[in-house]
Backbone as CSV, one residue per row, in Angstrom:
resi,resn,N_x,N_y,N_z,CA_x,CA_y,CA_z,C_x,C_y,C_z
1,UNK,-20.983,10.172,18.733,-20.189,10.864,17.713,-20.895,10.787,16.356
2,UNK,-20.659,11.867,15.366,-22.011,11.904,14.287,-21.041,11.094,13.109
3,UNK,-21.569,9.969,12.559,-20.789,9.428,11.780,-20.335,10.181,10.397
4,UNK,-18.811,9.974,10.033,-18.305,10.608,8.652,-19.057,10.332,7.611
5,UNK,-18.938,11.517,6.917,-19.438,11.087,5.058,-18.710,10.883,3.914
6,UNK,-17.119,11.814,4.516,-16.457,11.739,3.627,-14.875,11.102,4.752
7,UNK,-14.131,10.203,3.975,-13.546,10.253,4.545,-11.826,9.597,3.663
8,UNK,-10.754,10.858,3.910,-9.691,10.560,3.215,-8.805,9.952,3.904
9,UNK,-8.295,8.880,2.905,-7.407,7.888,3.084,-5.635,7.556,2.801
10,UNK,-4.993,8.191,3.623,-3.603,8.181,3.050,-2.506,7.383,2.670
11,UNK,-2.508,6.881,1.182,-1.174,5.410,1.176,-0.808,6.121,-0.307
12,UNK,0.030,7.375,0.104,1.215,7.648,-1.110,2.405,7.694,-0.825
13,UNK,2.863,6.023,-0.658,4.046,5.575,-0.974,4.725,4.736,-1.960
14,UNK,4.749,3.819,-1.643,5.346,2.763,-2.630,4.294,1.684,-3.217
15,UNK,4.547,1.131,-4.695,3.641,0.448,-5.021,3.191,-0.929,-3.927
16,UNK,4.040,-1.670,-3.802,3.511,-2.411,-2.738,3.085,-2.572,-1.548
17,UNK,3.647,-1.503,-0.962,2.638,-0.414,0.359,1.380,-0.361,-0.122
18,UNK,0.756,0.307,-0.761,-0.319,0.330,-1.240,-1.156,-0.696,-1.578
19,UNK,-0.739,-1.776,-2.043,-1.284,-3.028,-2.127,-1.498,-3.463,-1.267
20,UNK,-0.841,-3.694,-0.205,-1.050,-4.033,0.908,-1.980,-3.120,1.869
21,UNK,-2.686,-2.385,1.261,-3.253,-1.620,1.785,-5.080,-1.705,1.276
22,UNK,-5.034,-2.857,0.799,-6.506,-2.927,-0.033,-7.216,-3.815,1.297
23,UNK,-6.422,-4.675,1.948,-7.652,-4.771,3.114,-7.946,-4.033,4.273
24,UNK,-7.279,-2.893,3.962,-7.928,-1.766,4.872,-8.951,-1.474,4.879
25,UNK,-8.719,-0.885,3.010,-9.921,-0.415,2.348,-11.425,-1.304,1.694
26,UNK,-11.242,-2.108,1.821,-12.159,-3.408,2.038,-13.067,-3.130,3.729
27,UNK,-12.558,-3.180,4.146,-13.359,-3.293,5.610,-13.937,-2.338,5.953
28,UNK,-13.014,-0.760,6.065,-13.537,0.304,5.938,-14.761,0.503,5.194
29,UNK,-14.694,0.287,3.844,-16.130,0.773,2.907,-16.630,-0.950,3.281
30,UNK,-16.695,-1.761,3.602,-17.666,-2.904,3.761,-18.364,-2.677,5.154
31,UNK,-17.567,-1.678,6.354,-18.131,-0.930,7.563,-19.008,0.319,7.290
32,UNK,-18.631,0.581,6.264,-19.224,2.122,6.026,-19.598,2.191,4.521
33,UNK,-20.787,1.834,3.919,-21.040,1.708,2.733,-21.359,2.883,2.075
34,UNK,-22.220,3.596,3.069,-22.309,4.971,2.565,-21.658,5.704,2.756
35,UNK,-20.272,5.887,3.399,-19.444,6.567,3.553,-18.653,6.767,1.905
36,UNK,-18.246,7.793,1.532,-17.394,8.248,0.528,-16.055,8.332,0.995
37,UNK,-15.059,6.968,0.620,-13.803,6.844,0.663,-13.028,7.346,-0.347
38,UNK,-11.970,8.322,-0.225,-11.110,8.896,-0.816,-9.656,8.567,-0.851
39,UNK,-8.716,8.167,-1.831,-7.750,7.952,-1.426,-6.206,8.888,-2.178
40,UNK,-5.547,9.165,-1.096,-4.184,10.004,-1.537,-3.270,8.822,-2.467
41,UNK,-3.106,9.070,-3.144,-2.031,8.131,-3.491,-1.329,9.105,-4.954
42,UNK,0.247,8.746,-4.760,1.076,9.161,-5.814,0.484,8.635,-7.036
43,UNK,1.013,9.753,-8.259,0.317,9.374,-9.849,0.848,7.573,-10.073
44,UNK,1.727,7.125,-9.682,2.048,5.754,-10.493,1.246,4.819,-9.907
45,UNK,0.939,5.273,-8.694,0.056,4.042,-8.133,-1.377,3.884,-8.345
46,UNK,-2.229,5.591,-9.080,-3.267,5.761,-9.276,-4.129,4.842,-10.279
47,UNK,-3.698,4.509,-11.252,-4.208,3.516,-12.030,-4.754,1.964,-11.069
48,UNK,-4.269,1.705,-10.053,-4.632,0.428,-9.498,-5.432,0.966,-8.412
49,UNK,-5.583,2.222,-8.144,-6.298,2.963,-7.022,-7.603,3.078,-7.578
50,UNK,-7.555,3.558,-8.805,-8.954,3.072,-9.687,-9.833,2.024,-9.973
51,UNK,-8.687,0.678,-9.561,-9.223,-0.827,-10.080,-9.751,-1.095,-8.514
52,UNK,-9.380,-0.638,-7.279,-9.639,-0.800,-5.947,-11.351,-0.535,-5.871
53,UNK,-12.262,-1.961,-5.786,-13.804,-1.533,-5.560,-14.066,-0.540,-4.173
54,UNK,-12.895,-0.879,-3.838,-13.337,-0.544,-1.820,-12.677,1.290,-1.724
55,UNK,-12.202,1.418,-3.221,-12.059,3.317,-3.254,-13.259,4.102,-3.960
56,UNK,-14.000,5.027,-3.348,-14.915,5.902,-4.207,-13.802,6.923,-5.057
57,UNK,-12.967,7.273,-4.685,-12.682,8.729,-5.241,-10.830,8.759,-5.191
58,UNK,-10.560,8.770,-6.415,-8.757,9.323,-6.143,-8.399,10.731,-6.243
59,UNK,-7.654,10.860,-4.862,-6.524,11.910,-5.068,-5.151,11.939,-5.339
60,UNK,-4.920,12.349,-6.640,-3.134,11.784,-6.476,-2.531,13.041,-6.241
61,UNK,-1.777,12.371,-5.389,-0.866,13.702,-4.566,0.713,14.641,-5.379
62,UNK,0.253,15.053,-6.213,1.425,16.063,-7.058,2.311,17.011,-6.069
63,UNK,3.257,16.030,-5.554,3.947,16.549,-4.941,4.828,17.881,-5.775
64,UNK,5.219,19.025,-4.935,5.957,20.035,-5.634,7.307,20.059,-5.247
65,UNK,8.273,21.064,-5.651,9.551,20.879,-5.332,9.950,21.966,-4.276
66,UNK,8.951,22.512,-4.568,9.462,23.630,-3.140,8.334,23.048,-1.928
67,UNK,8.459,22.960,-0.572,8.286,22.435,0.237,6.800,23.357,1.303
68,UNK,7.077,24.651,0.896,6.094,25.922,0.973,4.735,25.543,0.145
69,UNK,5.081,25.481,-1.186,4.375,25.594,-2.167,3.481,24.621,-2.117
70,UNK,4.695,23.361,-2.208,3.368,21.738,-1.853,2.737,22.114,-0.631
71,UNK,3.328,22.113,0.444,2.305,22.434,1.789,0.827,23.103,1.260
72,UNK,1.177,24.384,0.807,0.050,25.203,0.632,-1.345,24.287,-0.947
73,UNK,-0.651,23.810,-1.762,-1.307,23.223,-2.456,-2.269,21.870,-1.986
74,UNK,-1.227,21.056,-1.169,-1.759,20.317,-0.453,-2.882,19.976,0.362
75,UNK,-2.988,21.033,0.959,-3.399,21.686,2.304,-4.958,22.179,1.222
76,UNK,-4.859,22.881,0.415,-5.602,23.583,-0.118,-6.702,22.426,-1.066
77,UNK,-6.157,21.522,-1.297,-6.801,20.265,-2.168,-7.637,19.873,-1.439
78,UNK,-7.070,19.378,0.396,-7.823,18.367,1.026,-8.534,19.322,1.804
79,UNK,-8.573,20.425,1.696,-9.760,21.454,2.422,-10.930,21.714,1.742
80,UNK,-10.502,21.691,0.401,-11.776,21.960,-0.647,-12.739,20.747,-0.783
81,UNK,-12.140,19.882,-0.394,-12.826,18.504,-0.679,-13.728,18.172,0.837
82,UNK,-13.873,18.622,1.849,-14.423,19.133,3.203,-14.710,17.589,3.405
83,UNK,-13.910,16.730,3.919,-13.728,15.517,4.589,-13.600,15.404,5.983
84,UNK,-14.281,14.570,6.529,-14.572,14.820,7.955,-13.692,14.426,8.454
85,UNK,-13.144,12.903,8.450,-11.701,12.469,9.104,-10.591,12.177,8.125
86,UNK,-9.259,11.798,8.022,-8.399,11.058,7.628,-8.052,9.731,8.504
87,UNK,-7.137,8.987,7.922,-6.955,7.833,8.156,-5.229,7.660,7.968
88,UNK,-4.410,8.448,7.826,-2.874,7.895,7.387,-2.712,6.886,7.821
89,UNK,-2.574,6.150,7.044,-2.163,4.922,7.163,-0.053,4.846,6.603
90,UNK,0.249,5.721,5.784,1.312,6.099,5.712,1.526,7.626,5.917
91,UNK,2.434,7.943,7.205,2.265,9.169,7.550,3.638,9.413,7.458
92,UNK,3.865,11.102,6.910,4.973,11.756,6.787,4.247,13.140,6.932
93,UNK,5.865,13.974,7.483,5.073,15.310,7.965,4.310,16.134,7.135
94,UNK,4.874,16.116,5.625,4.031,17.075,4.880,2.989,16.427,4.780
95,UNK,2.172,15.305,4.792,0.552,15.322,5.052,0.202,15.705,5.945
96,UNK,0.744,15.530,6.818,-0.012,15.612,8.678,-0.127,17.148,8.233
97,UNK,0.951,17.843,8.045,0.746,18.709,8.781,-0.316,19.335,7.528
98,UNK,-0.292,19.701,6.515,-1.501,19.826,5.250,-2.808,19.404,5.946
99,UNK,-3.051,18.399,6.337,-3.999,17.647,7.032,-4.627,18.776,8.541
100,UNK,-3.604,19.522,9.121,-3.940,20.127,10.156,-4.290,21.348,9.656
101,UNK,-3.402,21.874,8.595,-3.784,23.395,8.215,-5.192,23.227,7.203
102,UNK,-5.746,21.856,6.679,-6.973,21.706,6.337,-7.996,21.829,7.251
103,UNK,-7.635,21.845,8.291,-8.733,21.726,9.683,-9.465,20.327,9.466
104,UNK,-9.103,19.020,9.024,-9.919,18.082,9.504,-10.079,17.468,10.448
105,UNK,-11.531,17.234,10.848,-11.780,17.149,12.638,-10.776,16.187,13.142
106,UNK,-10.943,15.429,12.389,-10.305,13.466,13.273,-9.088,13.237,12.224
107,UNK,-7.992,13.218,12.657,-6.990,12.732,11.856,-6.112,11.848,12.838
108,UNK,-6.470,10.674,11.887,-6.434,9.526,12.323,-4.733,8.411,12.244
109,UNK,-3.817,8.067,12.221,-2.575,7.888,11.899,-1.337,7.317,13.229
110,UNK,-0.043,6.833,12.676,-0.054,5.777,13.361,1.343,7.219,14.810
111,UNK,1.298,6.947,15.624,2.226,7.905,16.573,3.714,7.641,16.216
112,UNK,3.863,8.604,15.366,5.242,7.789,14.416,6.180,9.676,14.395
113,UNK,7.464,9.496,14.645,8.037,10.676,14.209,7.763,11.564,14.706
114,UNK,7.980,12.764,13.514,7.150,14.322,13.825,5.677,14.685,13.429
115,UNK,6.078,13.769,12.973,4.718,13.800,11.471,3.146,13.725,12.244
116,UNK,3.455,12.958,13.836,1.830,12.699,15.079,1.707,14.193,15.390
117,UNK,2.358,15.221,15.852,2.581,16.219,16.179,1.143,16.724,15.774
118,UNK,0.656,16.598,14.074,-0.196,17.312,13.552,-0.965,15.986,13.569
119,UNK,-1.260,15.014,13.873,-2.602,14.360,14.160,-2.905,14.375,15.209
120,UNK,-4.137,14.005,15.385,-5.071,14.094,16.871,-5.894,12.681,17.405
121,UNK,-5.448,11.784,16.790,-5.893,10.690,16.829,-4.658,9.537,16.755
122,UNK,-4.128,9.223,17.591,-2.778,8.481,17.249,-2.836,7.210,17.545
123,UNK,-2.295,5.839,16.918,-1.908,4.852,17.512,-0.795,4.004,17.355
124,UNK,0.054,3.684,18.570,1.171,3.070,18.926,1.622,1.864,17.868
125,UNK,2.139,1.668,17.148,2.408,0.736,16.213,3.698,0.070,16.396
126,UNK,4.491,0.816,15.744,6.033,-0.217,16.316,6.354,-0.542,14.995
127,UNK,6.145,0.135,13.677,5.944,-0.752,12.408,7.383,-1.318,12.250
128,UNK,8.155,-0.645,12.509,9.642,-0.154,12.047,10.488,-1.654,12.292
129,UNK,9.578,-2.318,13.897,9.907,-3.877,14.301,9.804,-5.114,13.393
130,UNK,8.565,-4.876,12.891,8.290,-5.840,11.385,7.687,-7.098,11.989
131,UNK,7.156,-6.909,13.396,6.263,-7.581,14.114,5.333,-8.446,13.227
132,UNK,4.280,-7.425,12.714,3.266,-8.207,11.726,3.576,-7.534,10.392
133,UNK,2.895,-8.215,9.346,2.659,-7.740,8.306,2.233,-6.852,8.073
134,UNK,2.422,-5.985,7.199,2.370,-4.328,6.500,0.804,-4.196,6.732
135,UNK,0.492,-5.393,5.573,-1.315,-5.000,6.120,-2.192,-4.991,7.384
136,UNK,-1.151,-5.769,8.389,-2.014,-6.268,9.691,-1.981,-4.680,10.189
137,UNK,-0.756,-3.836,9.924,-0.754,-2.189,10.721,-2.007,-1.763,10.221
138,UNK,-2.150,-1.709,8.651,-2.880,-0.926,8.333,-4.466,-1.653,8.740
139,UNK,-4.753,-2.390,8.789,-6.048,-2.832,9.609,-6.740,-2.392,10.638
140,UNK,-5.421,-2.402,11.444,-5.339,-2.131,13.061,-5.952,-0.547,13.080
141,UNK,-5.049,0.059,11.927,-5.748,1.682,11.810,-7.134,2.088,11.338
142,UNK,-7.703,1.012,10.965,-9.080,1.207,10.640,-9.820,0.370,11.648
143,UNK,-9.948,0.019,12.040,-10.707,-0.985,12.923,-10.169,0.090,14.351
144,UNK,-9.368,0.628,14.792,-9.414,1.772,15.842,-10.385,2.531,15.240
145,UNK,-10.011,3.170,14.239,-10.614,4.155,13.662,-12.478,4.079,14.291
146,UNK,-12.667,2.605,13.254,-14.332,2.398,13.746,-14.683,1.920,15.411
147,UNK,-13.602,1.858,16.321,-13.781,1.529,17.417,-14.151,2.790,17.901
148,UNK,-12.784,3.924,17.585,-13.644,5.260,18.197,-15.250,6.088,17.657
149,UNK,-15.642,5.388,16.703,-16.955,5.782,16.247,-18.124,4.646,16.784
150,UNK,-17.446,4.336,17.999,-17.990,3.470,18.742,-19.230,2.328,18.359
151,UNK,-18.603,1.757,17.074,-18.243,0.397,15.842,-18.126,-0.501,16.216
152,UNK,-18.426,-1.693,15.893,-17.521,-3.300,16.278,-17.221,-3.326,14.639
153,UNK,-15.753,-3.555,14.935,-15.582,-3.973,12.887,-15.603,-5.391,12.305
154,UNK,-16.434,-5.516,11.404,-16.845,-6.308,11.512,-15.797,-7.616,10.755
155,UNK,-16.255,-8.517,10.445,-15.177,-9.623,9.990,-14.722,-8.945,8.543
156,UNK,-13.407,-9.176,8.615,-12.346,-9.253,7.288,-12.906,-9.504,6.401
157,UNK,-12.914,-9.632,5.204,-12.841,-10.669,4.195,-11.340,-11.114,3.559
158,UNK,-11.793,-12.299,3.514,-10.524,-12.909,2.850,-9.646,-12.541,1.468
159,UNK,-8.470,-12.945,1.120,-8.104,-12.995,-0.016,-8.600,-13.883,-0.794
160,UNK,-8.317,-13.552,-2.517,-7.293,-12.272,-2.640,-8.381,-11.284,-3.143
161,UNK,-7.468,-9.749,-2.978,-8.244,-8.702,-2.841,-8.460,-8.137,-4.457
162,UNK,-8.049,-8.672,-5.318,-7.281,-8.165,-6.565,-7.479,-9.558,-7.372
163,UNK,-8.002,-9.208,-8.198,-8.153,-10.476,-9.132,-8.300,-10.310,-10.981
164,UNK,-8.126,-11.092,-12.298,-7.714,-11.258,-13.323,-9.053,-12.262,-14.017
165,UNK,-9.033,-11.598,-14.907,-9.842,-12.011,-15.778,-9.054,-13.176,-16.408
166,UNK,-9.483,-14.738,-16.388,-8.875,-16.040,-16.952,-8.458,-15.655,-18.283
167,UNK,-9.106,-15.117,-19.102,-8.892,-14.768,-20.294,-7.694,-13.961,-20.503
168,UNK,-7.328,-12.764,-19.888,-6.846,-11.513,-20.041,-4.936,-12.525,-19.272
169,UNK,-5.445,-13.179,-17.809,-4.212,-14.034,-17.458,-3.832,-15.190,-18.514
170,UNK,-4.387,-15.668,-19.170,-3.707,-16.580,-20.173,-3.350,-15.928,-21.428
171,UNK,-3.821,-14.732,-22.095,-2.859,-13.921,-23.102,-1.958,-13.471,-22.522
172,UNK,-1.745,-12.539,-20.981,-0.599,-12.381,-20.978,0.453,-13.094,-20.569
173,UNK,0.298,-14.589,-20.352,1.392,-15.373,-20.012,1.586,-16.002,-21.925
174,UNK,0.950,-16.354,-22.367,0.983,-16.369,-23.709,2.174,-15.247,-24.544
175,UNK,1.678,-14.213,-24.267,2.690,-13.063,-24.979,4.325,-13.466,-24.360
176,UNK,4.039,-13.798,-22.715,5.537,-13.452,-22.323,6.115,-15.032,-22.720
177,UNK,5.725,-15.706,-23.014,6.132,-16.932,-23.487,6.738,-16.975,-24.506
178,UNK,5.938,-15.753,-25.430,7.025,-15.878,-26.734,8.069,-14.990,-26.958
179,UNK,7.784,-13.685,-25.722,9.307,-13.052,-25.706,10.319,-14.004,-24.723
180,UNK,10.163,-15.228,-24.124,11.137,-16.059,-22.967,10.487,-17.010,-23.367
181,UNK,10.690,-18.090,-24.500,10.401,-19.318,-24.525,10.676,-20.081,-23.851
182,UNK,11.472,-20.231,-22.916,11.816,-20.548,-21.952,11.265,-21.414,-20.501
183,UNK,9.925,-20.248,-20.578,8.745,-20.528,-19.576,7.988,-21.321,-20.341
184,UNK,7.755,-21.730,-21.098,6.465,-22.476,-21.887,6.865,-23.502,-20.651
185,UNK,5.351,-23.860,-21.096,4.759,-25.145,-19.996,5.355,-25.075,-18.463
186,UNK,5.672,-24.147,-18.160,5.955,-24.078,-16.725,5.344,-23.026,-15.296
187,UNK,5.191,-22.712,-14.302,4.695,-21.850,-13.141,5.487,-20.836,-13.496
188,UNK,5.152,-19.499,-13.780,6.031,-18.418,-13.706,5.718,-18.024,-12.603
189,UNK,6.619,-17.323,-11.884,6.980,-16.667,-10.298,7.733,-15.719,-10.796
190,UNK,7.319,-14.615,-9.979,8.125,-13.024,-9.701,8.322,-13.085,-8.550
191,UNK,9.522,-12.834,-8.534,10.360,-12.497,-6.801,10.700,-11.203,-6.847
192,UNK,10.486,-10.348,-6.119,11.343,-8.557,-6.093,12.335,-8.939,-4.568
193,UNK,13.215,-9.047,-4.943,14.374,-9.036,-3.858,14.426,-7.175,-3.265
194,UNK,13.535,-6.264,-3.815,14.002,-5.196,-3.485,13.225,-4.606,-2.091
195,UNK,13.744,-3.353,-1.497,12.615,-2.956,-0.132,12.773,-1.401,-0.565
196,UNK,12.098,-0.660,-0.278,12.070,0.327,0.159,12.545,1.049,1.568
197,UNK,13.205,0.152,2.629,13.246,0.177,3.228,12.507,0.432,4.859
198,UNK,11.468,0.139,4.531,10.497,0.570,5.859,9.479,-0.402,6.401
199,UNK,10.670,-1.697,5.743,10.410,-3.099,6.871,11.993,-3.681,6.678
200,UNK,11.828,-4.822,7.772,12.802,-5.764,7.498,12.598,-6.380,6.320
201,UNK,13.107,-7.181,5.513,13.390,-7.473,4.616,14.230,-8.852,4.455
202,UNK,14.435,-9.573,3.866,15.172,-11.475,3.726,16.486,-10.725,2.983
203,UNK,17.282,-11.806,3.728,18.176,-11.317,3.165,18.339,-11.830,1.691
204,UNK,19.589,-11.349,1.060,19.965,-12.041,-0.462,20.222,-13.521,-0.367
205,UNK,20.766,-13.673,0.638,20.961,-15.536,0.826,19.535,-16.185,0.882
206,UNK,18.736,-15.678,1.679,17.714,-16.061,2.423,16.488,-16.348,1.142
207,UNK,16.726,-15.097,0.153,15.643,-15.302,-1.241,16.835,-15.899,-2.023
208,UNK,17.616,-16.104,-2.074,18.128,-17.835,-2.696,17.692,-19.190,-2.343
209,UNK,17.429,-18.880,-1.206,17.503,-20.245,-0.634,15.569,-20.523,-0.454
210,UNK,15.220,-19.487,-0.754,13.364,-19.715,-0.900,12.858,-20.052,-1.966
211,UNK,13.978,-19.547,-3.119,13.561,-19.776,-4.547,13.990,-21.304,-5.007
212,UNK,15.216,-21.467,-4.329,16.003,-23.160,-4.429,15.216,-23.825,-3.598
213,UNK,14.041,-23.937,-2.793,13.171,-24.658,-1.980,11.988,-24.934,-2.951
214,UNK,11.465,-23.433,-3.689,10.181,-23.948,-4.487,10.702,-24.248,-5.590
215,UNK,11.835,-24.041,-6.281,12.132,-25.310,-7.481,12.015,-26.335,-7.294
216,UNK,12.511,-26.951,-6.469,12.509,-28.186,-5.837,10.954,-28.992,-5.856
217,UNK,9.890,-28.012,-5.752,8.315,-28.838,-5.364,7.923,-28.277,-6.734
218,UNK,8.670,-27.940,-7.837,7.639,-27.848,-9.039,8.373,-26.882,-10.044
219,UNK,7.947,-27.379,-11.405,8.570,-26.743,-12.536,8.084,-25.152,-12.811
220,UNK,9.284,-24.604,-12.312,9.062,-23.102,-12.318,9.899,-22.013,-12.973
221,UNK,9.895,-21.015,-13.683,10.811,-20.050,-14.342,10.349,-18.808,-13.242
222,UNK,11.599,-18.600,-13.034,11.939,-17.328,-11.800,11.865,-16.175,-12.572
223,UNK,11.345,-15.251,-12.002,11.508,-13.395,-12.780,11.882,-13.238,-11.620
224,UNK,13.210,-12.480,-11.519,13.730,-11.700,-10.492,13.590,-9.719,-10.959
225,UNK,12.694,-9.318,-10.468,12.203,-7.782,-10.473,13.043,-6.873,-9.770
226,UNK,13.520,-5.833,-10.188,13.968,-4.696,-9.356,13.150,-3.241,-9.827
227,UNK,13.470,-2.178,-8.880,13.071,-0.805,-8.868,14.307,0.012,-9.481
228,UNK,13.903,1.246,-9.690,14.843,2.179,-8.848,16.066,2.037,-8.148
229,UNK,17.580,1.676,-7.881,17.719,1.824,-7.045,18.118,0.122,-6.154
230,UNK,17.416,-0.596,-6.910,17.556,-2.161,-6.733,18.133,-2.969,-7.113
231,UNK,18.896,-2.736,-8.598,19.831,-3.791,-9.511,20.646,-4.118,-9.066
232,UNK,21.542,-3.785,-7.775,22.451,-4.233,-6.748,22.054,-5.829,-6.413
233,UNK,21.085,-5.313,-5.836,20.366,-7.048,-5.050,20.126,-7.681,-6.230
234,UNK,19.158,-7.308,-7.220,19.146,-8.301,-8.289,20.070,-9.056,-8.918
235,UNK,20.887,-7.982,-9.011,22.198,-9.162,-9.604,22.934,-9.505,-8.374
236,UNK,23.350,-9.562,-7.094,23.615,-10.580,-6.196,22.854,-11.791,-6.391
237,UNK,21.379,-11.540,-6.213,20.623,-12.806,-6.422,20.761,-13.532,-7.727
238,UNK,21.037,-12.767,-8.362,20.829,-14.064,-9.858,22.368,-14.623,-9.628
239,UNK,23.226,-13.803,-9.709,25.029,-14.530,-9.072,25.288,-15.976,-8.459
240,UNK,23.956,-15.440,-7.544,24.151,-16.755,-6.156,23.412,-18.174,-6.995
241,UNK,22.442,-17.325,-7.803,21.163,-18.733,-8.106,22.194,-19.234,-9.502
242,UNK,23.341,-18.496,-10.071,24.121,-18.991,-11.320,24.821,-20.071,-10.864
243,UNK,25.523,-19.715,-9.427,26.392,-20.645,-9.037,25.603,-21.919,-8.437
C-alpha cells in the first residue's frame, strides 16, 4: 500500500476529548514524520491545536446552520486540501459523510451509528461501555490505522503530553493567589464534576468523596469548574463538600 502524505485527523468535539487525544497524535507523527498531519477541530479548541507539536496543520471546522450548506462547505474544504486518508477519531455523520463526498481513499473511524455507513475503514470499539480510557480508543485508531499500512507502531511515549513553562506556572498561580488569598501556600486542584456525556462519568457523591480523600494526604484549595450546562452538578458538589 503506497504510504499517505497528507493525512486528516478528526477530534471536533469537546475540549477534553481533544486533549485526550494528543497521544494519538504523538504516535501517529512520531510513526510518520514526514507525513503532514492535519487536524479538524472546532474554533475554541484551535488555539491548543496549535500548541500540539504532533499537529502540522489546523482545520477548524465552522460549522453552519443549515445542514445542506455545512455538508457542502465541509465536504468542499477537505477535498481541496487532497488528503489521502482520515482518521475520525470522533465520528458524527456530518463528517463521515463530507469525508465520502470528498472522495478520500481510506477513511478511517470507529463502527459507531450511522455516521460508519460513510467510512470504509471501521473499527469495533464499544466506547459508549467506558471500558478504557478516552485516549486508549483513540490509540487503538491509530495504531490499526498503521497496522493496515502494514506498520508495527511503535512504542508510546509517555506523559505528560502538554507542558508549562516554570516561569509562566508560578505567575499564574501568583496572580490567582491574589484574586483567592485563600490558596496561598497551598496545592491548587481543579476538579470539573461536568461530562459531556459520551462516557460514564463518577457520580456527585463519588467526586465528594475523592476530593475528601486527597484533603486528607495534603494541604489543598479545591476549584470546582463547570461548562455550559454544568452548574447543576457544581453546586450539588460544593452543597455536599459545605456540609
Amino acid at each position: 500500500m503506497k504510504k499517505p502524505k497528507k493525512i486528516l485527523v478528526i477530534r471536533n468535539d469537546k475540549l477534553g476529548d481533544f486533549m485526550l487525544a494528543w497521544p494519538a497524535f504523538c504516535l501517529l507523527k512520531e510513526q510518520y514524520p514526514d507525513v503532514e498531519v492535519t487536524a479538524l477541530v472546532p474554533e475554541y479548541t484551535a488555539a491548543l491545536a496549535e500548541q500540539c507539536e504532533w499537529i502540522d496543520k489546523v482545520l477548524v471546522d465552522k460549522k453552519e446552520a443549515s445542514f445542506v450548506k455545512d455538508l457542502s462547505s465541509l465536504s468542499k474544504e477537505i477535498k481541496s486540501n487532497h488528503y489521502d486518508c482520515s482518521i475520525s477519531l470522533f465520528s458524527e455523520l456530518r463528517t463521515s459523510l463530507s469525508l465520502w463526498f470528498a472522495r478520500v481513499k481510506q477513511r478511517v473511524g470507529p463502527a459507531t451509528k450511522l455516521a460508519q455507513i460513510f467510512l470504509n475503514d471501521r473499527v469495533k470499539q464499544k466506547r459508549s461501555q467506558s471500558i478504557k480510557p478516552e485516549y486508549e480508543y483513540n490509540l487503538d485508531l491509530i495504531r490499526y490505522f498503521i497496522e493496515s499500512n502494514n506498520d508495527t507502531p511503535i512504542k508510546v511515549r509517555t506523559a505528560p503530553y502538554l507542558t508549562f513553562d516554570s516561569t509562566e506556572v508560578s505567575a499564574l498561580k501568583n496572580n490567582f493567589e491574589k484574586t483567592f488569598p485563600a490558596c496561598k501556600d497551598t496545592n491548587i486542584v481543579f476538579i470539573h464534576p461536568g461530562t459531556g456525556g459520551s462516557a460514564i462519568n463518577l457520580s456527585v457523591d463519588q467526586y465528594a468523596k475523592l476530593i475528601q480523600l486527597l484533603a486528607a494526604t495534603d494541604n489543598i484549595y479545591f476549584v470546582i469548574t463547570a461548562g455550559p450546562g454544568e452548574h447543576e452538578v457544581e453546586e450539588q458538589l460544593s452543597s455536599i463538600l459545605d456540609d
